[in-house]
C-alpha positions, -999 to 999 in steps of 0.1 A, spaced: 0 0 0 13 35 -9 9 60 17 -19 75 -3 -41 44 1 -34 41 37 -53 77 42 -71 70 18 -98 50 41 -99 78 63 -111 108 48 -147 107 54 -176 121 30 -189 152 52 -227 155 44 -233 146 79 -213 172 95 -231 199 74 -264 187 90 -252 194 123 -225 222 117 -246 249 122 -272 238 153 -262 243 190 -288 226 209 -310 241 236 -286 230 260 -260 247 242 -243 215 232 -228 221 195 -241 192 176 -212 195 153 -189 178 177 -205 152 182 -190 119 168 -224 103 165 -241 131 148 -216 145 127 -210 112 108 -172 105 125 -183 73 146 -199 59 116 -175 66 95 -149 55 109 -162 28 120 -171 15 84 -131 25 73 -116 4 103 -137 -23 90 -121 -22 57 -88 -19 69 -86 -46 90 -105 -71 65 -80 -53 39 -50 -67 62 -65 -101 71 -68 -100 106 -86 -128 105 -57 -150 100 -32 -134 122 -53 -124 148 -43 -137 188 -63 -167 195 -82 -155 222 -95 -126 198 -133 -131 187 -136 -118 152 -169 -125 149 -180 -110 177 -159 -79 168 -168 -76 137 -205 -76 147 -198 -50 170 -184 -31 139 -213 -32 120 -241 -25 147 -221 8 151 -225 12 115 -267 14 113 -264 38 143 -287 64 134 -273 100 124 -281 122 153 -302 148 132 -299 173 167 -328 186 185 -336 220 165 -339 196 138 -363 169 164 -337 147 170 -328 137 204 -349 129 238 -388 134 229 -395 147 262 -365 170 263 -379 192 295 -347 219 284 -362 217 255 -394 227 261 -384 253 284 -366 269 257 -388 263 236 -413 278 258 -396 313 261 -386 312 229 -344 306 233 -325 299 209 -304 278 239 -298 285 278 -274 306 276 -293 336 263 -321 332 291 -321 363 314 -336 336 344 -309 310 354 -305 316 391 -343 306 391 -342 278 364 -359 244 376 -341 226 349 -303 238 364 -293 198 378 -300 183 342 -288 212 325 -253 210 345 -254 172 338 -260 167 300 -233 199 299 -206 181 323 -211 147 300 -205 167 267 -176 182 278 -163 148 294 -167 127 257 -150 160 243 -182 179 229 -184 217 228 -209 236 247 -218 272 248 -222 282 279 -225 321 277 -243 340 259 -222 351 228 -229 357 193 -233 324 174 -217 327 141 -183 338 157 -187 312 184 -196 282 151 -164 292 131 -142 295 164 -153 255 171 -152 246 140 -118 257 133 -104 240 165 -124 211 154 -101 205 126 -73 203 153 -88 176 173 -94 140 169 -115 119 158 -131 146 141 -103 163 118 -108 140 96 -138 156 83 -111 180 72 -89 162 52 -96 170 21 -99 211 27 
């Protein structure tokens, strides 16, 4: 394999990540950074597959390594749904941030002049503190949301898994 080939199985197609580049969620989680809706996790998961059927590691794999399983594993990743976002209906139905938002017509959290009295602060702070734990970004201030898109998505193409959306560029 030439160098090119090897890269080759990684630069993914990015429809998925232009559903999702623009929408921060209610929550103010940018759905862009997200592996599962952005298309990497898929993606990737689909190259590995080809990669490692490509280099037989069937054959040469340890005994005690379950390619069947793995592989099956590989593939149920694969027809994981594309998280469409939630300003788009994707996401939990019954979404109470959501419908608070929604209520007082926010784009997300961060713009509503009522947080020291909000009754949805502990799930809020939650979903927030898991995003930033997988490495999502979240917008947690109320700043102007064009700026705040091309700042992310710039330091996007820096960090991985996701860069590779940017490969080609």
């Amino acid at each position: 394999m030439t160098s090119q080939s090897c890269l080759e199985p990684f630069i993914l197609k990015a429809e998925s990540f232009e559903n999702v580049k623009s929408q921060i969620g209610f929550c103010g989680i940018w759905c862009g950074s997200c592996a599962v809706g952005n298309g990497t996790l898929r993606e990737l998961t689909k190259r590995y597959e080809e990669i490692i059927k490509g280099y037989g590691l069937r054959e040469w794999a340890p005994k005690d390594f379950d390619f069947k399983e793995f592989s099956k594993g590989l593939a149920s990743i694969q027809t994981m749904p594309l998280c469409q976002g939630c300003i788009k209906g994707g996401g939990r139905t019954d979404c109470e941030i959501r419908a608070c938002a929604s209520n007082k017509n926010l784009h997300d959290c961060s713009t509503c002049d009522q947080p020291t009295t909000c009754k949805n602060t502990e799930i809020l702070q939650h979903m927030r503190t898991g995003a930033l734990a997988a490495g999502l970004m979240v917008k947690t201030e109320n700043i102007e949301r064009q700026k705040l898109l091309e700042k992310w998505t710039a330091e996007l193409k820096n960090k991985w898994p996701a860069y590779i959306l940017f490969l080609r560029e």
